[in-house]
N, C-alpha and C positions, 0 to 999 in steps of 0.2 A: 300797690302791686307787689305780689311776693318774687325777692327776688333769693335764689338759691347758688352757694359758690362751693361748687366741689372741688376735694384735695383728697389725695390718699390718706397724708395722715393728717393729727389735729397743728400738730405743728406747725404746718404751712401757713394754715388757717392763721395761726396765732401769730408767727414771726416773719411771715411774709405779706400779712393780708388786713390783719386787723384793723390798724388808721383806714382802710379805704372801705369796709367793711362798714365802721362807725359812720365816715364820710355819706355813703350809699343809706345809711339809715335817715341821717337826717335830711338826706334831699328827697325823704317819700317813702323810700321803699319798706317794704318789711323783707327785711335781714335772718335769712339762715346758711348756717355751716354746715355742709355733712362732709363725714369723712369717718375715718376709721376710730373710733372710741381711744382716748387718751387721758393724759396729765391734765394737758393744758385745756380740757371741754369747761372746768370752771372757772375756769379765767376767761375764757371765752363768754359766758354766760354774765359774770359779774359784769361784762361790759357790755351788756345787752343784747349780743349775738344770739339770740336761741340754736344750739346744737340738734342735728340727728343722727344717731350714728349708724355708720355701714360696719355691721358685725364681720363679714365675711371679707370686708377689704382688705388684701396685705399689700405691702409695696414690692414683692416680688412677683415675677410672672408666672404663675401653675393656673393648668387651664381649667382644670375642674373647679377649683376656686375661685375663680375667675368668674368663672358659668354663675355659680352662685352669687359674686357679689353683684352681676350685670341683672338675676330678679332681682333682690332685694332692691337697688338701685328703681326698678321699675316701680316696684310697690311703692318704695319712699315718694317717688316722683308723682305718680298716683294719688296716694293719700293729701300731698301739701298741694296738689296742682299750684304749680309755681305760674307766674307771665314769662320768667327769667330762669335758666338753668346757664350759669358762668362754671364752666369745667378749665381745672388745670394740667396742662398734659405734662408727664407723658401717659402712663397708665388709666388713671379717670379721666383724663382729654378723648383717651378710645371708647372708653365704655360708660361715661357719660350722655358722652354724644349722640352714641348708638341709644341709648335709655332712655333719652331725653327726648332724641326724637320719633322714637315706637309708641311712647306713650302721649304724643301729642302735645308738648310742651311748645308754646307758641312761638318763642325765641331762644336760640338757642346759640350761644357766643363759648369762643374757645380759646385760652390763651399760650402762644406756645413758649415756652421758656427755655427751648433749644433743640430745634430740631438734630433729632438723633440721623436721620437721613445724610443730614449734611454734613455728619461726624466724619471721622478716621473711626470705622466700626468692624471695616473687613468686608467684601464684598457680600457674603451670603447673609450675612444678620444686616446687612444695608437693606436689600432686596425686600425681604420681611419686614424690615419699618418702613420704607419705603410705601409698600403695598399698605401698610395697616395706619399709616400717616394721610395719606390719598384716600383712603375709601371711606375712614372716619372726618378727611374735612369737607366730604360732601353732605355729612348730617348739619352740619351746623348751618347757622344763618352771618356768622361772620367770625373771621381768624384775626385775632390780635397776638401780633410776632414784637417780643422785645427787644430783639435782634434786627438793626438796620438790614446785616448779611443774609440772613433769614428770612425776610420777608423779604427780598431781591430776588432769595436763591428759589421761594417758594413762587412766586410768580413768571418768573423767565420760565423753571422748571413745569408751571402748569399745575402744580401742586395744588394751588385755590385761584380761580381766576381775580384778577386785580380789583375788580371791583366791590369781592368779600375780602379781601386780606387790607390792614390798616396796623402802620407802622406802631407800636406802643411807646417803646422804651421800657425803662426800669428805672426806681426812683427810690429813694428815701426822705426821711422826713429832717430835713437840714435845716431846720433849726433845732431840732435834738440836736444832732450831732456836730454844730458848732464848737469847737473848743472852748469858747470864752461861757458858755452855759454850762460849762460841768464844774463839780465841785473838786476844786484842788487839795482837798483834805483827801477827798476818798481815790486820784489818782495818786497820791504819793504814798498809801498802802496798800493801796494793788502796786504796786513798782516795791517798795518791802516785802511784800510778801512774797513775790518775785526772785530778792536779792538782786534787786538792780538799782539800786540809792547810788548815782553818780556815774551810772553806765550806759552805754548807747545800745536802747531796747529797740530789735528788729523782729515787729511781730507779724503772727498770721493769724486766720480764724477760719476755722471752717472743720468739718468731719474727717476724723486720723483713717482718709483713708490714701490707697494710694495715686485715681484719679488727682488728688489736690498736688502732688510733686513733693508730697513728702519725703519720698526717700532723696530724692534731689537734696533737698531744704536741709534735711540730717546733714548729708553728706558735705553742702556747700558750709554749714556753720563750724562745721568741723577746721576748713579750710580757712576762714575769714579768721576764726580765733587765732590760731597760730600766729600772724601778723598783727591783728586789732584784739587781745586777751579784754579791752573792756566792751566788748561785746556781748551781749543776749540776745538771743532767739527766742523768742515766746512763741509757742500757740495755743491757742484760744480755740475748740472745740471736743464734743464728745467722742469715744469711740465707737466703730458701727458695727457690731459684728456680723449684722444681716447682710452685709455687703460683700458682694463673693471678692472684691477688693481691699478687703479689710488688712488694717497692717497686721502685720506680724506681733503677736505679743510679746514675743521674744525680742524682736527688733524695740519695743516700746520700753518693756524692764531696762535694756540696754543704755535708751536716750534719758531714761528716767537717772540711772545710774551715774552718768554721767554730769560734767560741766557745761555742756556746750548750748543745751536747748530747755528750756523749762517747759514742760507738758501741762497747763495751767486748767486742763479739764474745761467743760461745757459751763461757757458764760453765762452768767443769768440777764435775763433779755432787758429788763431795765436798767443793768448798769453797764450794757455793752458803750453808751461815748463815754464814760470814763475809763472802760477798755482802750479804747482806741487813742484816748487823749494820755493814755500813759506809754503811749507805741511814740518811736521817735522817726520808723521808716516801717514802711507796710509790705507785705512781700506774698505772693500768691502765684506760686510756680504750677497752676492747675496746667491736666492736657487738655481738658473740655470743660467749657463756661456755656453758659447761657449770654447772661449781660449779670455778671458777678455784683451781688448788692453788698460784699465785702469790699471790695474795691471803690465802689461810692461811697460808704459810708467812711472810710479811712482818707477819701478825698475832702470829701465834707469836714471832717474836722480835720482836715490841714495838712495832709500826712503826702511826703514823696509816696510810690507807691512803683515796686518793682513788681514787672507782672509778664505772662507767656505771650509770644506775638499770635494770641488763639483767636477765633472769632470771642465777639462779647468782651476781652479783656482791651484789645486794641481800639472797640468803639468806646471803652469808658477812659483810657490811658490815650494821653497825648505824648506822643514818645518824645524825652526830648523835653518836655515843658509842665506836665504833671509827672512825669515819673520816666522810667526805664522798659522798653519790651525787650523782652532777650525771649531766645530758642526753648520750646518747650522741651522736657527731657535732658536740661543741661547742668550741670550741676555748675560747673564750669562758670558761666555766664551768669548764674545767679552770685557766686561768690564773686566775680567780679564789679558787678553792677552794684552788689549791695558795699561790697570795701570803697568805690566811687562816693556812693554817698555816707558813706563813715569820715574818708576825707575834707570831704567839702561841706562846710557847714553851711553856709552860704546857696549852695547849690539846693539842699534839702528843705530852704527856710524859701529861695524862690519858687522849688515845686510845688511847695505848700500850700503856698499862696497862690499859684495861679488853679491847684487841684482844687482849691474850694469854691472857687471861683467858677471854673467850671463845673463843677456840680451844682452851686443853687441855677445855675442857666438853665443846664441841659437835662439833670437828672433828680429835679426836686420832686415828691411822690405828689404834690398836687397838678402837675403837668399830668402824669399818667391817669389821676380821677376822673382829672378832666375829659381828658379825651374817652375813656371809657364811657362817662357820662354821654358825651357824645354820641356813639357809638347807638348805645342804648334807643336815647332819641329817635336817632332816625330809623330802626329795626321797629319800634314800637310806633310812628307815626306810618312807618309802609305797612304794615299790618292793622294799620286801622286803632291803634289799642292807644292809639295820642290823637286828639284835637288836632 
């Protein structure tokens, strides 16, 4: 059975999706990706993924483009007749689902990675997702929410009746990101090249943009060095300029210029746990998460982890026991939380250990296979299409 997994871009595909992707090939299916033409389509392919791409897909919203990537989307859908269209929302979550089910696609599964509805977004643009959240999860044939809060918040709300919506989670692959599997050669030249040989590395990973609490993040390291000078701040991601969020480039020359934060650009995806294994304390002052697969994967190899009391960060954070939740938009609280675990070495080495501990439990990425697998099953035995 052909199964199909859309994403905007190929990225998704590649650094969110691939292990389960590979997973779903060898329990049967035939495995494809579409999304918007990329970098990563042959990497994706080297690993057996066959690509299609959607030419007209962007990750912003213009309606006329839009109109166009939602044919194209039909045609493709058309041409492969899939059993399986697996859309990721937010953008191809709407217009997948609407594609998927005009053209008669037999199952049609949707996964949400943070409902925008349930954000802090302002009332008028709530309204708008709201509506276009609700009217696309009536295409589908079932809503998987990685969000415990989320899927509470969609079902009390009526958003998908309870008996299509099923809990997910969000997982990683932790035995990668164990510490004791990385190589200690190559974290102690990422930590050189750094300038940090003998210093307490406090990093982050994710898109410079200003959702992530960067400017916070600038702002508290600024503060923490003053007191703790052997201090670094790392972050670990690219810049976005598509993002009407984007940081200041001027702000960026500025951090660049400076002592206080090393700006270590966009990691390469196979050496990210020796990223993370060269971090001493992890720090993610986002205002909105989905269920942050930064924050498991920095749990997983062992790391305290300072993070926003947001949804998605507080189901992955146990406050208190893997790490710290402080106030989102504070700068304040992040330099104090993070000076907390600069003192106490002790305190850092038990949240370590109990962070990883709950991630192989709760957040291992073959828990989420699984149950999608699941999932699968029983959509395709009520339709007739399984013994």
């Amino acid at each position: 059975m052909k199964l199909i997994h859309l994403t905007t871009v190929d990225l998704s595909l590649r650094a969110l999706l691939l292990d389960q992707l590979e997973r779903y090939a060898k329990e049967g299916f035939e495995v494809v990706g579409v999304s918007a033409p990329g970098p990563y389509v042959p990497e994706l392919e080297a690993r057996g993924i066959r690509h299609v791409p959607v030419r007209s897909l962007t990750r912003s919203w213009t309606p006329l483009q839009d109109a166009r990537a939602f044919r194209e989307l039909r045609r493709i859908f058309r041409a492969e007749r899939p059993t399986i269209v697996h859309t990721h929302n937010p953008k191809t979550g709407v217009l997948g689902r609407l594609a998927a089910r005009s053209t008669g696609v037999p199952v049609v599964v949707n996964t949400v990675h943070g409902l925008y509805a349930a954000a802090d977004i302002g009332p008028a643009k709530r309204l708008v997702v709201r509506g276009a959240e609700r009217i696309s999860a009536r295409f589908s044939d079932h809503e998987l929410f990685q969000s415990e809060e989320d899927h509470a918040w969609a079902v009390r709300t009526r958003l998908v009746p309870e008996r299509r919506a099923t809990w997910l989670g969000n997982g990683v692959d932790t035995a990668r990101f164990d510490r004791a599997a990385v190589d200690p050669e190559r974290v102690a030249a990422l930590r050189a090249s750094w300038g940090a040989e003998g210093r307490m590395v406090v990093g982050t990973v994710g898109r410079l943009v200003a959702e992530k609490g960067y400017r916070e993040l600038f702002r508290a390291a600024s503060v923490v060095r003053r007191t703790h000078p052997e201090a670094l701040f790392v972050a670990v991601g690219p810049e976005d300029p598509s993002k009407a969020d984007r940081l200041d480039p001027v702000l960026l020359e500025r951090v660049r210029a400076g002592e206080d934060v090393v700006l270590a650009g966009e990691g390469d995806g196979e050496d990210m746990p020796a990223v993370y294994a060269a971090f001493d304390a992890f720090c993610l002052p986002s205002y909105r998460e989905g269920v942050p697969r930064s924050a498991i994967e920095a749990m997983s190899t062992g790391l305290p982890v300072v993070a926003t009391d947001i949804r998605g960060c507080r189901e992955v954070v146990a406050d208190g026991v893997t790490g710290l939740l402080i106030p989102d938009h504070d700068q304040g609280a992040i330099a104090r939380a993070v000076s907390r675990l600069i003192h106490d070495a002790d305190l850092r080495e038990d949240m370590g250990r109990a962070g990883r501990a709950r991630a192989v439990e709760r957040f291992d990425e073959d828990l989420v296979i699984r149950r999608t697998l699941d999932v699968y099953e029983r959509l395709l035995r009520a339709k007739g299409l399984r013994p």
